[in-house]
N, CA, C and O of each residue as an XYZ file, in Angstrom:
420
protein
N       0.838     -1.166      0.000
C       0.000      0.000      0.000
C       0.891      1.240      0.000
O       2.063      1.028      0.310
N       0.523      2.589     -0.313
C       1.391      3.453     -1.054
C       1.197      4.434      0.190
O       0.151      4.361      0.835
N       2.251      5.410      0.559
C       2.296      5.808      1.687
C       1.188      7.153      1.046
O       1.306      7.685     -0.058
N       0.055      7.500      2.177
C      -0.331      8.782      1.814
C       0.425      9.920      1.893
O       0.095     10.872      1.185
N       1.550     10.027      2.748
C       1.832     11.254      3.035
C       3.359     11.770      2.427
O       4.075     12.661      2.883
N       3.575     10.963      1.335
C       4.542     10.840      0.028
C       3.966     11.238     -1.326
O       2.817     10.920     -1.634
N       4.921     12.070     -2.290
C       4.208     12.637     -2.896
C       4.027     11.212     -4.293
O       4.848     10.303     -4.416
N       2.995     11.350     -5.020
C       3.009     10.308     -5.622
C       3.418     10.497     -6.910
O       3.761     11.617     -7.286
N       3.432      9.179     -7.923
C       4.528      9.255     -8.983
C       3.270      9.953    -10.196
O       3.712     10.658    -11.103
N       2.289      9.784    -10.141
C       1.150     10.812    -11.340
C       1.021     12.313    -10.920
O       1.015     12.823     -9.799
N       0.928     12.825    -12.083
C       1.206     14.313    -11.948
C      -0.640     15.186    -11.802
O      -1.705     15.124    -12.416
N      -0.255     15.694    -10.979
C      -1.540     16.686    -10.425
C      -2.050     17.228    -11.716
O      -1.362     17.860    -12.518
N      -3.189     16.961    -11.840
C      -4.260     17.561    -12.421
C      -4.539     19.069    -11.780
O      -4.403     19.429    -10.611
N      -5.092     20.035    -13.254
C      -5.540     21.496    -12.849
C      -6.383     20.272    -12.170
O      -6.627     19.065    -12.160
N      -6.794     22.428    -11.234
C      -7.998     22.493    -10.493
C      -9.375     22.481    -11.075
O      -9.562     23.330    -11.947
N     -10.406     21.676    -10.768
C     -11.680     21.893    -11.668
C     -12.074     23.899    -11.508
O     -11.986     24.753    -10.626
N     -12.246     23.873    -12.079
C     -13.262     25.373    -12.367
C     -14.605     25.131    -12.351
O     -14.920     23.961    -12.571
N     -15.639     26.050    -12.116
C     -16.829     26.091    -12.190
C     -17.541     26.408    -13.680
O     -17.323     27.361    -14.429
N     -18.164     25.650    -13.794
C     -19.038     26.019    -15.384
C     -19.365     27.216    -15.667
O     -20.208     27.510    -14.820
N     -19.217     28.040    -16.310
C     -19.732     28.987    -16.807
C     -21.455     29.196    -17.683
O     -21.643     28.414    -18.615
N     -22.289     29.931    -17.448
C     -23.605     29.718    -17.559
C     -23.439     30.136    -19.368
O     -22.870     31.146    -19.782
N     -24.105     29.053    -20.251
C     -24.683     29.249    -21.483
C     -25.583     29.324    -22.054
O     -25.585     29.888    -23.148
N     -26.912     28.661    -21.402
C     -28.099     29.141    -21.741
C     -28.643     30.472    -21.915
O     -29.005     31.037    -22.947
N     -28.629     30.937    -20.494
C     -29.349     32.112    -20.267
C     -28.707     33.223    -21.037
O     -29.356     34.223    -21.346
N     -27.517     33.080    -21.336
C     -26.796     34.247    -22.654
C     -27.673     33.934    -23.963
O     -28.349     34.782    -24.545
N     -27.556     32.571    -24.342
C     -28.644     32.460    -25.418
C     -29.678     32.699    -25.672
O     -30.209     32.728    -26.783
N     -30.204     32.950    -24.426
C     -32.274     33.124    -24.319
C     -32.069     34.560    -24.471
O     -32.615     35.282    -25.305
N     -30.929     35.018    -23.262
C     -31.080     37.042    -23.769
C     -30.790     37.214    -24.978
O     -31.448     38.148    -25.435
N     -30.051     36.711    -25.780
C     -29.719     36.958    -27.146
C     -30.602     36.708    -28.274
O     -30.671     37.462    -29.244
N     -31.192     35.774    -28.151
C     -32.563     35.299    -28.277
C     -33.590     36.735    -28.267
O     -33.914     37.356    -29.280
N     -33.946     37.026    -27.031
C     -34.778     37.997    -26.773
C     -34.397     39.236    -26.773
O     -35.288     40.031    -26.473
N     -32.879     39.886    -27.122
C     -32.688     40.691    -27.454
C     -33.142     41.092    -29.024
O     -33.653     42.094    -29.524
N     -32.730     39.904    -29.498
C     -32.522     40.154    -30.827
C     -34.207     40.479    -31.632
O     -34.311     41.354    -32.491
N     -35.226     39.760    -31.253
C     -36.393     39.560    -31.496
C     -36.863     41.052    -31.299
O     -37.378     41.739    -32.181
N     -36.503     41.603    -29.491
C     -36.651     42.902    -29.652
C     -36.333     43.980    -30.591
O     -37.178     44.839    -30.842
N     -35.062     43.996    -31.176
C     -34.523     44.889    -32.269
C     -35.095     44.799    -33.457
O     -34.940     45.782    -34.182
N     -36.059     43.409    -34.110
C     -36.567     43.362    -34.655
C     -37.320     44.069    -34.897
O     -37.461     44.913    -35.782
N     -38.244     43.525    -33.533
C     -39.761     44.578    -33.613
C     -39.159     46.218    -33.427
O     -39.799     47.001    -34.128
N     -38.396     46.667    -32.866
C     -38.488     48.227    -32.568
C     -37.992     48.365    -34.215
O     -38.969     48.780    -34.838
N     -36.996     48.192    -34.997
C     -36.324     48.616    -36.107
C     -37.395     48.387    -37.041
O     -37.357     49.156    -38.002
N     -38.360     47.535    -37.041
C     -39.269     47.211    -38.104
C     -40.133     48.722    -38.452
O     -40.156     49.196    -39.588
N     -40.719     49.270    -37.440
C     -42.030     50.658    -38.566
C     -40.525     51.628    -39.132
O     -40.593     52.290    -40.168
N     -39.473     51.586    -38.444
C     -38.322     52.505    -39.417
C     -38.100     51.974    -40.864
O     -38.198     52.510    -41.967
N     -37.770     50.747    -40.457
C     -37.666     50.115    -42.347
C     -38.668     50.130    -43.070
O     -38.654     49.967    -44.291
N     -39.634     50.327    -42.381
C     -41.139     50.505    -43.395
C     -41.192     51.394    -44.146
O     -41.520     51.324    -45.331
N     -40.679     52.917    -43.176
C     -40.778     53.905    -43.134
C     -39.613     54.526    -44.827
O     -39.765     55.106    -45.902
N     -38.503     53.861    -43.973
C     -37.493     53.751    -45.140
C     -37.528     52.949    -46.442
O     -36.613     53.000    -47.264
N     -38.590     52.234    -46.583
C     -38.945     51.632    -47.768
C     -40.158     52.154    -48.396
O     -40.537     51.788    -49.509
N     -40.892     53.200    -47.510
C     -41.743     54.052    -48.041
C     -40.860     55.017    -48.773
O     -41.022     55.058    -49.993
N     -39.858     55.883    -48.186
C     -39.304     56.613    -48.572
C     -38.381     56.257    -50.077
O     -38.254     57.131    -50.935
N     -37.859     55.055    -50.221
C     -36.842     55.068    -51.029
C     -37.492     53.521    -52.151
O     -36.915     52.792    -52.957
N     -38.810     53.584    -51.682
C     -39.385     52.379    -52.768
C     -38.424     51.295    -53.452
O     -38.014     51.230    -54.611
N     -38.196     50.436    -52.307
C     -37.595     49.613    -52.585
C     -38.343     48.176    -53.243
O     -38.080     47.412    -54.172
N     -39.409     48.280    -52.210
C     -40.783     47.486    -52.659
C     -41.626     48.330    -52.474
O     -41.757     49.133    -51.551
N     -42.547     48.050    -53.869
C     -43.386     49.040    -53.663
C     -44.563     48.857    -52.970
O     -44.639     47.635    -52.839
N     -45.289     49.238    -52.577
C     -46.581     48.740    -51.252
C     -47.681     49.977    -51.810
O     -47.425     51.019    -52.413
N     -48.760     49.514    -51.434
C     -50.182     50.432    -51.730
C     -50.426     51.159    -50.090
O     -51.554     51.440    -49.685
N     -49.435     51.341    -49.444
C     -50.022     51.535    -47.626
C     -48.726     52.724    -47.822
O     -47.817     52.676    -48.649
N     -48.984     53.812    -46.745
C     -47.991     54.580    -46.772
C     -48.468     55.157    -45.080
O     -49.663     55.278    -44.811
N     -47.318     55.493    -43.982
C     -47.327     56.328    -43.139
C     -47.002     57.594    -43.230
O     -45.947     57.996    -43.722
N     -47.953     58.346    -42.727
C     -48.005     59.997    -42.728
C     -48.189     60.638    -41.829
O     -49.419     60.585    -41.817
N     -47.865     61.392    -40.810
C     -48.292     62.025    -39.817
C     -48.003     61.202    -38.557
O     -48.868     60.461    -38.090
N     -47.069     61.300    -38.133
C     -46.297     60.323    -36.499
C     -46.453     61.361    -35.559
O     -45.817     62.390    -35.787
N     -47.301     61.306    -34.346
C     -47.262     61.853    -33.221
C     -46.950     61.182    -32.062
O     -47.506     60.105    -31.843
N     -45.642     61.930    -30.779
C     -45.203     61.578    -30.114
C     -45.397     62.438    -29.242
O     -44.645     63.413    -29.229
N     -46.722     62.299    -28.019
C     -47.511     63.487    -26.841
C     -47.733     64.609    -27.639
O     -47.328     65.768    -27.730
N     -48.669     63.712    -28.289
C     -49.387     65.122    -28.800
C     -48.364     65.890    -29.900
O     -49.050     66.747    -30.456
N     -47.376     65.908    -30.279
C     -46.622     66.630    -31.082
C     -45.997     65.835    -31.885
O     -45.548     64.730    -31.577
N     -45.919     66.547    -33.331
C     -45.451     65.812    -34.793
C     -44.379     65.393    -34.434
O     -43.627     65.912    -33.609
N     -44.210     64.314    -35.095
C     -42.326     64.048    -35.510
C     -42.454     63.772    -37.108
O     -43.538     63.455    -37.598
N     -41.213     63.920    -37.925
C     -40.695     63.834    -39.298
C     -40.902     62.485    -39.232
O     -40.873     61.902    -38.148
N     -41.153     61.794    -40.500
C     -40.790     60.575    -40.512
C     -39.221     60.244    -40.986
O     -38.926     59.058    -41.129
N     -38.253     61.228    -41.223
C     -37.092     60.849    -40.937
C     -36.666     60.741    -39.395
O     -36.079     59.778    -38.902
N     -37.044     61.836    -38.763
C     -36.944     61.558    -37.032
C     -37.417     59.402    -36.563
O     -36.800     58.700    -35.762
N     -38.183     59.141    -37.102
C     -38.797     58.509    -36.627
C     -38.149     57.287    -36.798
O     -37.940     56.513    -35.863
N     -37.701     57.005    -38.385
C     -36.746     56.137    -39.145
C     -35.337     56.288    -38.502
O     -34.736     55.217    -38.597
N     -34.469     57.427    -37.766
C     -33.703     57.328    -37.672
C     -33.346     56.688    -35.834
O     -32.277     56.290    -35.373
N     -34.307     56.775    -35.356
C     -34.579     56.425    -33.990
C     -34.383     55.022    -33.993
O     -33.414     54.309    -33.732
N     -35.626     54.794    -34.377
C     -36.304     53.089    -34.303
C     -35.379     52.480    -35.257
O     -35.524     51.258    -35.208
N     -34.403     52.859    -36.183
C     -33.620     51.880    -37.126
C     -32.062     51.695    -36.251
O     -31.250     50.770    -36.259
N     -32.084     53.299    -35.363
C     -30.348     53.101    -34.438
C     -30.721     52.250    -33.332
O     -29.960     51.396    -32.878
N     -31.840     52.467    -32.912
C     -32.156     51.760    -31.358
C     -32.202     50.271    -31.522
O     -31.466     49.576    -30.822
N     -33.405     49.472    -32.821
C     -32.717     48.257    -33.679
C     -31.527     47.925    -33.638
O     -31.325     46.755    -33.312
N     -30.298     48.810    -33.948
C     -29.454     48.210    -33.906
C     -28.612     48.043    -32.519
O     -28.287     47.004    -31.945
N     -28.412     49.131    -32.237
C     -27.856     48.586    -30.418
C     -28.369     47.826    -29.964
O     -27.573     47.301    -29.185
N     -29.782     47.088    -29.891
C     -30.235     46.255    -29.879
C     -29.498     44.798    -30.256
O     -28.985     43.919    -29.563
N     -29.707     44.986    -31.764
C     -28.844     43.761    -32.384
C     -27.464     43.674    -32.171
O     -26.769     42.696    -32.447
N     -27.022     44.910    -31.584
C     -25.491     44.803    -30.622
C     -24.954     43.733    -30.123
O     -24.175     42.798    -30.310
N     -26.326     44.693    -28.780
C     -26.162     43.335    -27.694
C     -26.369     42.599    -27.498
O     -25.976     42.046    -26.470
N     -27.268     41.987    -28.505
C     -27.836     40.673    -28.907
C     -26.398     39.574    -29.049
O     -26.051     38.534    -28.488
N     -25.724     40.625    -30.321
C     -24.234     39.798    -30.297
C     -23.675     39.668    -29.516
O     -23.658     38.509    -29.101
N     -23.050     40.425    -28.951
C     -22.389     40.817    -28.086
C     -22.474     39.295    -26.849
O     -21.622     38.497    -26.460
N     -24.281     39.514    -26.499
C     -24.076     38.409    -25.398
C     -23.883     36.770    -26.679
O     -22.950     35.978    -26.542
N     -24.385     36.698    -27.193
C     -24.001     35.383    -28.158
C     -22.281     35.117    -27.984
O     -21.766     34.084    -27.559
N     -21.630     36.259    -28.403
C     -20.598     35.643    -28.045
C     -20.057     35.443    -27.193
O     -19.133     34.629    -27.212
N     -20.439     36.150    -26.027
C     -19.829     35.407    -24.334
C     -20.933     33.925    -24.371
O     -20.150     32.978    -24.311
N     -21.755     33.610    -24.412
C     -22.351     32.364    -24.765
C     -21.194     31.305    -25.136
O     -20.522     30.451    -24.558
N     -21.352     31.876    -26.505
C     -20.024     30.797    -27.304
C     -18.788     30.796    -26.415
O     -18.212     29.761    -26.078
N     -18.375     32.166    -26.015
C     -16.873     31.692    -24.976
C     -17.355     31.320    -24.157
O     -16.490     30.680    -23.560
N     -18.580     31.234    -23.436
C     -18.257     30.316    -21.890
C     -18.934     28.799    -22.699
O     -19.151     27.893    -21.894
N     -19.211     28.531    -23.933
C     -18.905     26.985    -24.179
C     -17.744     26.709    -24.157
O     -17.171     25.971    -23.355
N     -17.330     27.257    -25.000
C     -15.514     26.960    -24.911
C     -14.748     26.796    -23.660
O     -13.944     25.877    -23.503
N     -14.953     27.514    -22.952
C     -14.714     27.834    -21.590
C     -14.903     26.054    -20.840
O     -13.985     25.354    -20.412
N     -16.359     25.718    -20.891
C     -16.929     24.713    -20.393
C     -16.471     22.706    -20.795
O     -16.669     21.640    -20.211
N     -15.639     23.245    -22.411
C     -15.405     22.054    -22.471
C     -14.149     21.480    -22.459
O     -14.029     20.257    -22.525
């Protein structure tokens, strides 16, 4: 029997680490992204009204925000930037996702 208190002839293994969480980056990314959808969507409308890309028989005219006008360039340029920071951080968390798989295996 091998003495315990001798060091032995196999070499020490790292230390385990704790898992890093991957789901829940995916579900926010997930639900980020869905969000940027919907907010960026009446801007691209807006911008495909404007620049007839497809043409459509429906047109928006007149956007009020409390009671007071906005441009429909104001409106397109909002909802199409906010879309995208959106779809940012959508990435953004996807790829800590992907690194804490990596991380995990």
């Amino acid at each position: 029997m091998a003495n315990p208190y001798e060091p032995s002839d196999f070499p020490i293994t790292a230390v385990a680490t704790n898992r890093r969480a991957v789901r829940r980056y995916w579900i926010g990314s997930t639900a980020l992204l869905l969000v940027g959808i919907t907010v960026a969507l009446p801007g691209l409308l807006l911008l495909n009204q404007e620049l007839g890309w497809i043409p459509t028989q429906t047109g928006i005219f007149g956007i009020e925000f409390n009671g007071r006008p906005v441009s429909n360039a104001t409106a397109t340029r909002y909802s199409i930037g906010l879309g995208l920071a959106l779809w940012a951080a959508a990435l953004i968390l996807a790829a800590r996702a992907t690194a804490n798989r990596r991380h995990n295996r």
